[in-house]
C-alpha positions in Angstrom: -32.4 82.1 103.7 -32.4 79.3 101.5 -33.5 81.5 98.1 -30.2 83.8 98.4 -31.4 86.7 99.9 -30.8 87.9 103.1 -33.5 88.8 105.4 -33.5 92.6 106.2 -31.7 94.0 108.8 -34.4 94.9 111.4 -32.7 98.2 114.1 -36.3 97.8 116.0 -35.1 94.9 117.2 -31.2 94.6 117.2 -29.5 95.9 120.2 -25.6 96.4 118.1 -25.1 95.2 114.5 -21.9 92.8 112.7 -19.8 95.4 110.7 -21.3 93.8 107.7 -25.4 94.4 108.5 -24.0 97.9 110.1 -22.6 98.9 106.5 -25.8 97.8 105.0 -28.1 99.5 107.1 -25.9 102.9 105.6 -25.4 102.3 102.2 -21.7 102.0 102.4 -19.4 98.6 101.4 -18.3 96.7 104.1 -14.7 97.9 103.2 -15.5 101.4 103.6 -17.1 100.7 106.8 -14.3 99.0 108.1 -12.3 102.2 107.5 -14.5 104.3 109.1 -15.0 102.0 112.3 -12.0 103.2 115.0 -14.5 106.5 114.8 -17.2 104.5 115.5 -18.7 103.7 119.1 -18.1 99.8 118.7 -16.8 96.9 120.8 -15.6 93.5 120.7 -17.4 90.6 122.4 -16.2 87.1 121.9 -13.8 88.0 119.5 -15.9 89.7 117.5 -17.0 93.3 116.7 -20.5 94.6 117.1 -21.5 98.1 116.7 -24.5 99.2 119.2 -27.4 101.1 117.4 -27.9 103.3 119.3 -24.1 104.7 119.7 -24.6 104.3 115.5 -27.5 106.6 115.5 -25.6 108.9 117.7 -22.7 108.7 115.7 -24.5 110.0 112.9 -26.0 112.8 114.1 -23.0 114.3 115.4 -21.5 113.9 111.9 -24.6 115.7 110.1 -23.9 118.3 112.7 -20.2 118.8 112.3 -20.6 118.5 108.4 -23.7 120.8 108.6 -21.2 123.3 110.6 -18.3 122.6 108.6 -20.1 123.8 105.2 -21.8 126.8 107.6 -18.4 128.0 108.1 -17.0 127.8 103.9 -20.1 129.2 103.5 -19.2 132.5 105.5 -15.7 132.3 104.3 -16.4 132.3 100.7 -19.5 135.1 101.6 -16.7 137.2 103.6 -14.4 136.8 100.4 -16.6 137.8 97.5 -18.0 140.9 99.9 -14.3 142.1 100.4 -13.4 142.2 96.9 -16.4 144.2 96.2 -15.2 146.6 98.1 
């Protein structure tokens, strides 16, 4: 845009997003995403990665869940470990 700013990244309408717009869309740098992306469902088209939105969305939802599970499980852990020394 000629005054500087980008123009919002639209995912109603995008079919896969540039590394760049993908890291915006999540709040991350684009350095972090680039760390992150061999986890990612992504794929190279004209010598050029593009991340689908829909295999993004996915992505993060499994990750919420395994997180989500992940702190479930310390959870009972430290739960199991204060009611044993109780006893």
């Amino acid at each position: 845009m000629a005054d500087g700013h980008a123009k919002p990244v639209r995912l109603d309408e995008r079919l896969a997003l540039r590394p760049s717009e993908a890291a915006e869309v999540l709040g991350i740098s684009e350095r972090t995403f680039r760390s992150i992306l061999p986890t990612l469902p992504h794929l190279r088209i004209g010598g050029r990665v593009v991340v689908p939105v829909d295999g993004l969305r996915r992505w993060l939802e499994d990750e919420q869940r395994s997180q989500r599970g992940r702190a479930d499980r310390a959870t009972d852990e430290i739960l199991a470990t204060i009611g044993s020394s109780r006893q």
